[in-house]
C-alpha positions in Angstrom: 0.0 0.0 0.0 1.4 3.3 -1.2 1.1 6.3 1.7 2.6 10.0 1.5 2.9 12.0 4.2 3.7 15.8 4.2 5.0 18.0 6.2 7.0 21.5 6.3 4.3 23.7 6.5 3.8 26.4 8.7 3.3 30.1 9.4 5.7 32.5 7.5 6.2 36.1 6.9 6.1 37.6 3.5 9.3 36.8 2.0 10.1 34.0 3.9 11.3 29.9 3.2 9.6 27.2 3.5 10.5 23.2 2.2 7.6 21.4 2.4 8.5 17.5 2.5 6.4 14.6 0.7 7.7 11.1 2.5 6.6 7.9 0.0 6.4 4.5 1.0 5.3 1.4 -0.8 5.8 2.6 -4.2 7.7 -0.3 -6.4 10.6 1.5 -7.7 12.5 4.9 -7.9 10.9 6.2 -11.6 7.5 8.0 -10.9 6.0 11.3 -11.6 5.4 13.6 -8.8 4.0 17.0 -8.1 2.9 19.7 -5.7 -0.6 21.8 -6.1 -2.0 23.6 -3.5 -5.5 25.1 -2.9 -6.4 28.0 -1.2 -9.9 28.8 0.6 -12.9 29.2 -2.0 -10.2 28.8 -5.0 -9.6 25.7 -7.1 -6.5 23.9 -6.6 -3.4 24.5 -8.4 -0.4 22.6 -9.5 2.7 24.9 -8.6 5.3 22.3 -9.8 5.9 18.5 -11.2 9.0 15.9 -11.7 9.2 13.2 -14.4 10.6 10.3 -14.1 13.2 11.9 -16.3 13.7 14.6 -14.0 12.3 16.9 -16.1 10.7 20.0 -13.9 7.9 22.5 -14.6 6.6 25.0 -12.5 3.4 27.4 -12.4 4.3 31.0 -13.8 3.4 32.3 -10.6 5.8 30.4 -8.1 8.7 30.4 -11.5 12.2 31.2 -9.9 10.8 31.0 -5.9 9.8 27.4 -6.3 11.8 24.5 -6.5 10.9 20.8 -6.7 13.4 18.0 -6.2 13.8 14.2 -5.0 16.6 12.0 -2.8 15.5 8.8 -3.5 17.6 7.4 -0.9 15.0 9.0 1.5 11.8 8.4 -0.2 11.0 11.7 -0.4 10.2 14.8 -2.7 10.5 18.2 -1.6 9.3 21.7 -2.5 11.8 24.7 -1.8 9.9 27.7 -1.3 11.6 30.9 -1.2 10.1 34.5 -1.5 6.6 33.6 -0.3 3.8 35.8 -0.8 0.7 35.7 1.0 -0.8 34.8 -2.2 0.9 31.2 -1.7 -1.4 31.1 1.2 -3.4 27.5 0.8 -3.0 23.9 1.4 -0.2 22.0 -0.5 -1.3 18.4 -1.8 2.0 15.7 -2.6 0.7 13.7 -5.3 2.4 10.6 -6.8 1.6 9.0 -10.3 3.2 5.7 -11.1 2.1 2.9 -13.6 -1.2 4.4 -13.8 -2.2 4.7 -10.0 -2.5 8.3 -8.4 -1.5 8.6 -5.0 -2.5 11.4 -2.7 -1.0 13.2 0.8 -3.0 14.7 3.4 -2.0 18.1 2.5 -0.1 20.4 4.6 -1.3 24.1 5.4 1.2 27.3 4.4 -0.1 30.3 5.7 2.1 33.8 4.6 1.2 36.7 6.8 2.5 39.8 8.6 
């Protein structure tokens, strides 16, 4: 049974850092696409930035050059940088986890930006 579990979240000031972490377990192997979308109250949610297999990256325009997503497969676990927050990245942040097919979702971890 595949489980992720975030964590990293918090309360930040404007202009602060955040990583957010996304721990995987019971996935089958190392190659598996992965990403990071958040949702903030009464909006829909966003993806903010994806990994391929490949290691090819993408990111939102609106988190470009603040955001950065990355994996150490040695722990299991994908991360997202956050530098430069806004309160506009104010939401829940959602690990998800796609491999041979099968989606896999965290629990979501709150980032709140504010004075």
């Amino acid at each position: 049974q595949v489980q992720l579990v975030e964590s990293g979240g918090g309360l930040v000031r404007p202009g602060g850092s955040l990583r957010l972490s996304c721990v995987h377990s019971g996935l089958r192997k190392d190659t598996y696409f992965a990403e990071w979308s958040r949702q903030a109250p009464g909006k829909q949610r966003e993806e903010v930035a994806e990994i391929h297999s490949y290691d090819g990256k993408q990111y939102a325009d609106s988190v470009k050059g603040r955001f950065t997503i990355s994996r150490d497969n040695a722990k299991n676990t994908v991360y997202l940088q956050m530098t430069s927050l806004k309160p506009e990245d104010t939401a829940v942040y959602y690990c998800h986890i796609r491999q041979n097919g099968q989606d896999y979702w965290g629990q979501g971890t709150q980032v709140t930006v504010s004075p």
